[in-house]
FIPA-446850 format. One record per residue (C-alpha): residue number from 1; residue in one letter; chain; x negated, z negated, y negated. Coordinates in steps of 0.001 Angstrom, whole numbers, plus 524288, in hexadecimal, padded with zeros to 5 digits. Example, Ala and Ser with C-alpha at 12.3 -4.5 7.8 and 13.67 -1.06 7.14 Angstrom:
<rs>
  nuse  nulum  bakol      u      w      v
     1      A      A  7CFF4  7E188  81194
     2      S      A  7CA9A  7E41C  80424
</rs>
This chain:
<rs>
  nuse  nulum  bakol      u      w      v
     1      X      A  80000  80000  80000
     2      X      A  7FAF5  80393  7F2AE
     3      X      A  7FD82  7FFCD  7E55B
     4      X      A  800CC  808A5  7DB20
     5      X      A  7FEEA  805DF  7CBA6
     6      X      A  80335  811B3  7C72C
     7      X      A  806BF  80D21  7B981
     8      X      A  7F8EC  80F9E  7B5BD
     9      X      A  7F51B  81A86  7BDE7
    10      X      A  7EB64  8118E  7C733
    11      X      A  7ED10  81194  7D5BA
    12      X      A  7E83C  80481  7DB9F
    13      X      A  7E5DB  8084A  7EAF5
    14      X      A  7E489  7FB55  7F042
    15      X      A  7E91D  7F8BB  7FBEC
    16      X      A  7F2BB  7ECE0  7FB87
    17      X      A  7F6C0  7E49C  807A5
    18      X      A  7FAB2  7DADC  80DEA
    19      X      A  7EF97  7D46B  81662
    20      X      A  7E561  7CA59  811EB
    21      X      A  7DB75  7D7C9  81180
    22      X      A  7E297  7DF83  807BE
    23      X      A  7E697  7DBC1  7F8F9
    24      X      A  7F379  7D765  7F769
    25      X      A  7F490  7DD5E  7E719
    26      X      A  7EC05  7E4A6  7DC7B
    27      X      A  7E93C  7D851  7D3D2
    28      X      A  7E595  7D01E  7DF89
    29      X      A  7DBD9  7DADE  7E5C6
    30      X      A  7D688  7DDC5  7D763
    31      X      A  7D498  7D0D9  7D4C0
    32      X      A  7CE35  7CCD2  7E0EB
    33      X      A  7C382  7D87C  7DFB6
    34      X      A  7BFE4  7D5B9  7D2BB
    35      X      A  7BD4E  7C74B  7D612
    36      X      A  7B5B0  7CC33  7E20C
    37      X      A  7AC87  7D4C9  7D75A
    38      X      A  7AB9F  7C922  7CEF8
    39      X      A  7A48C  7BFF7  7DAD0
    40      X      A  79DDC  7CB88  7E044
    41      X      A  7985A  7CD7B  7D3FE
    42      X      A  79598  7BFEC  7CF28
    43      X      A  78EC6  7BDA8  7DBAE
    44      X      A  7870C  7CA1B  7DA2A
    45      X      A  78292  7C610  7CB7B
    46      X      A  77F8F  7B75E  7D1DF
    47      X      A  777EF  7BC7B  7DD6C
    48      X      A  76FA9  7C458  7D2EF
    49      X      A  76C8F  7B8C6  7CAC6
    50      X      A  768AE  7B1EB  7D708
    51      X      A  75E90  7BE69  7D988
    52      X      A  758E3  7C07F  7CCC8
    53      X      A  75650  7B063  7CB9D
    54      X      A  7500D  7B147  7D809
    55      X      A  745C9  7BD6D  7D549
    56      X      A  74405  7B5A3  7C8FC
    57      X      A  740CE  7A95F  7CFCA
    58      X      A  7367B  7B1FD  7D8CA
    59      X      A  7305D  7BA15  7CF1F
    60      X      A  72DAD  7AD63  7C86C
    61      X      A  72857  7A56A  7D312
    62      X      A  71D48  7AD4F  7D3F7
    63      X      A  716CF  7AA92  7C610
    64      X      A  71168  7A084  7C0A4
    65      X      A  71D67  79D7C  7B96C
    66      X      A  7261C  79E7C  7C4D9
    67      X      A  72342  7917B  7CAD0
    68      X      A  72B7A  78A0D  7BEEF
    69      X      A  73482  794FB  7C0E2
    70      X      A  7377B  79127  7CEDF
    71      X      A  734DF  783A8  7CED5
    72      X      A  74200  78348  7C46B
    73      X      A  74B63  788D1  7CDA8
    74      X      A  75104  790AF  7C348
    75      X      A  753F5  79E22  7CD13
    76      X      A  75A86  79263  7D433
    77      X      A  76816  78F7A  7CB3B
</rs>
């Protein structure tokens, strides 16, 4: 079964159902996948903070200045 929104000319093609699998309407589907991009993308952004602190921390361990570096735990908050 489709939806139709013909008022405006747009088509929306998702396929609405009735099992746990399938979305039940348009504003609970749409809703759910942009809160889904949201954490996939917040966790993204984190998980690259959590990389570029790290090279930090090991590019600095390895001068002179790098042992205050690391012995502050700052890569580590």
């Amino acid at each position: 079964m489709y939806m139709c929104l013909c008022k405006c000319g747009a088509y929306d093609r998702t396929r609405y159902g009735r099992t746990r699998a399938t979305p039940t309407s348009f504003v609970t589907h749409h809703t759910q996948q942009i809160s889904k991009a949201a954490v996939v993308n917040d966790s993204k952004a984190i998980l690259k903070f959590i990389i570029s602190r790290k090279q930090k921390a090991c590019s600095c361990t390895s001068s002179t200045t790098g042992a205050a570096y690391a012995a502050s735990g700052v890569w580590r908050a």
